[in-house]
N, C-alpha and C positions, 0 to 999 in steps of 0.2 A: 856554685860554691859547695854547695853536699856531694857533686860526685868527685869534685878534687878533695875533698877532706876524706871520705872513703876510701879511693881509688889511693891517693896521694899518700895523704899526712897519715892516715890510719886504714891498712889495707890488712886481709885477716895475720899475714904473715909479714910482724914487725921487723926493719930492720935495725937492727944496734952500731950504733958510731961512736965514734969519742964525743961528740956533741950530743948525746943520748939518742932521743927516737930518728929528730932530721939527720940522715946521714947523708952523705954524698952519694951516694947509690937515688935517694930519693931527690934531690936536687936536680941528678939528670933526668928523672923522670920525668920534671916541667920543660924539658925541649921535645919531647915526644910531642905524634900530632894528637890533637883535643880529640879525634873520631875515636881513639882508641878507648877513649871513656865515657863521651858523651851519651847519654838514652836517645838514641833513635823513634823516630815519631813520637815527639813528647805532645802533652794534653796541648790543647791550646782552644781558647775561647776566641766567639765575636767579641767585637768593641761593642757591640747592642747586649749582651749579658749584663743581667744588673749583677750588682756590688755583690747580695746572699748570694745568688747562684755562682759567682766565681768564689766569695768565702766557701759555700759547701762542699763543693768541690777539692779545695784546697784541702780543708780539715779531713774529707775522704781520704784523700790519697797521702795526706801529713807531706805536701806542698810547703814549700816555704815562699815560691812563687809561682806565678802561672801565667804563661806566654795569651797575649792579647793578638787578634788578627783571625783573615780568610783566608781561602783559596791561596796559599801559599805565600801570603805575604804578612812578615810578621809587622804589628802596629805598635808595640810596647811591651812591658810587662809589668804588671803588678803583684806588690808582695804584702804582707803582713804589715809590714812598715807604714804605707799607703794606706790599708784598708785601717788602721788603727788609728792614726796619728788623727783626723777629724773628730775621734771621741776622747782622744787624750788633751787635746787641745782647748776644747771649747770648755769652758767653766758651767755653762746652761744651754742649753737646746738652742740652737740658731734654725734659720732658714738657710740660711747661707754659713760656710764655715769656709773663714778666710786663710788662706798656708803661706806663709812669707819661706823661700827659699834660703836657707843657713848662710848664701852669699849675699844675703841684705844687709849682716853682721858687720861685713868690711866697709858699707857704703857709708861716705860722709854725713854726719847730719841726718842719719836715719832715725826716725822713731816709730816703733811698732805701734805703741799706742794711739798714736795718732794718726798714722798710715790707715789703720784697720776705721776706725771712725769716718776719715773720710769716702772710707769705698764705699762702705754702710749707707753713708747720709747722702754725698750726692751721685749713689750709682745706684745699688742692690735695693736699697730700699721702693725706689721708681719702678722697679719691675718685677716686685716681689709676685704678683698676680700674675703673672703672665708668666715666669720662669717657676715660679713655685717652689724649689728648692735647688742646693747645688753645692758647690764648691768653687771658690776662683784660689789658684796658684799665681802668687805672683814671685818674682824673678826681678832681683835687679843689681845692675853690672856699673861699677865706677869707671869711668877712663881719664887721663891725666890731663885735658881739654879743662880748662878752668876760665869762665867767666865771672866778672863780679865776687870772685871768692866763691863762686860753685863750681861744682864738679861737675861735668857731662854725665848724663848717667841714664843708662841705655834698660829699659823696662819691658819683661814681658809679661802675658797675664793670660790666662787659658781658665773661661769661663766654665764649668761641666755641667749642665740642668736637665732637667727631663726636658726641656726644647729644641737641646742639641745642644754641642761644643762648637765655644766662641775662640779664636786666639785672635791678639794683638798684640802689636809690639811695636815703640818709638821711645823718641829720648827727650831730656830735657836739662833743664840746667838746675838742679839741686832733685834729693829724691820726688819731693810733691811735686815738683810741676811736671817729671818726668811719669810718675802715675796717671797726673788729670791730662796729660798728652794722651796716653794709651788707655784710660779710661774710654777720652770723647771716641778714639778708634774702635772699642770696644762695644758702647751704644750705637753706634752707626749699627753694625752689624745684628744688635738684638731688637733696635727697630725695625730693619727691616726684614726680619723674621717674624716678628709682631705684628706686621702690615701684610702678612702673606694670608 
């Protein structure tokens, strides 16, 4: 996004149209290939970098994000957005800070409040010892499959603790039982990383 807003929308030498700065001159310039602006060998971190060392980083270089991955292969990115939103969210210090995905919004019968209580009470709180702290993202998707006056609804969940990252993912028929589906898939997994 920074180097098409430099490059692009604001380059030292503006040009003027009848629609002010976007003129048609700058409009074809989004069919050009992206090499022509993109930074070559940009920074990029392991996925084993804690959270400060990729913030420090960022704030050095006035990053707005910063490419995650090894040896050539990129794994994600994280931005400001990411690193901020677990302290913007939480009201008091958690162990655990739980991220409900903005398309939770659309799903039937959703309730945060309640959602967030029960990952607490019969998940996170069981292996608060062992995992020690973290973040779980959950994710979840409607589809038009209707039982009973529920909806299908398709859950994913990506555990992050200092013991490692968990993902699962399965469905159910209304939000809750779609979670305690991909929950129990999700304890499978921290057991037996707990029994190693």
């Amino acid at each position: 996004m920074d180097d098409i807003i430099e490059h692009i929308m604001y380059p030292d030498v503006k040009i003027r149209g009848e629609h002010g700065d976007f003129a048609t001159e700058k409009t074809k310039k989004l069919d050009l290939p992206v090499k022509g602006i993109m930074k070559e060998e940009p920074l990029i971190m392991s996925p084993d970098a804690t959270i400060k060392d990729v913030h420090v980083l960022m704030h050095k270089f006035k990053l707005t994000g910063m490419l995650i991955g090894n040896e050539n292969n990129l794994h994600g990115i994280v931005t400001h957005k990411e690193l901020l939103a677990p302290f913007v969210t939480s009201v008091k210090p958690e162990k655990f800070d739980i991220l409900f995905h903005k398309n939770t919004k659309k799903v039937s019968g959703f309730d945060k409040e309640k959602a967030a209580n029960m990952l607490k009470t019969e998940f996170l709180q069981h292996y608060e010892k062992f995992l020690e702290l973290g973040f779980l993202h959950v994710s979840l998707e409607q589809h038009k499959e209707i039982k009973e006056k529920l909806y299908k609804i398709t859950c994913e969940m990506k555990l992050s603790t200092q013991k490692g990252v968990f993902y699962a993912s399965n469905y159910g028929w209304g939000p809750m039982q779609a979670m305690k589906n991909t929950v129990r898939s999700l304890e499978h997994q921290v057991q037996k990383a707990k029994e190693k």
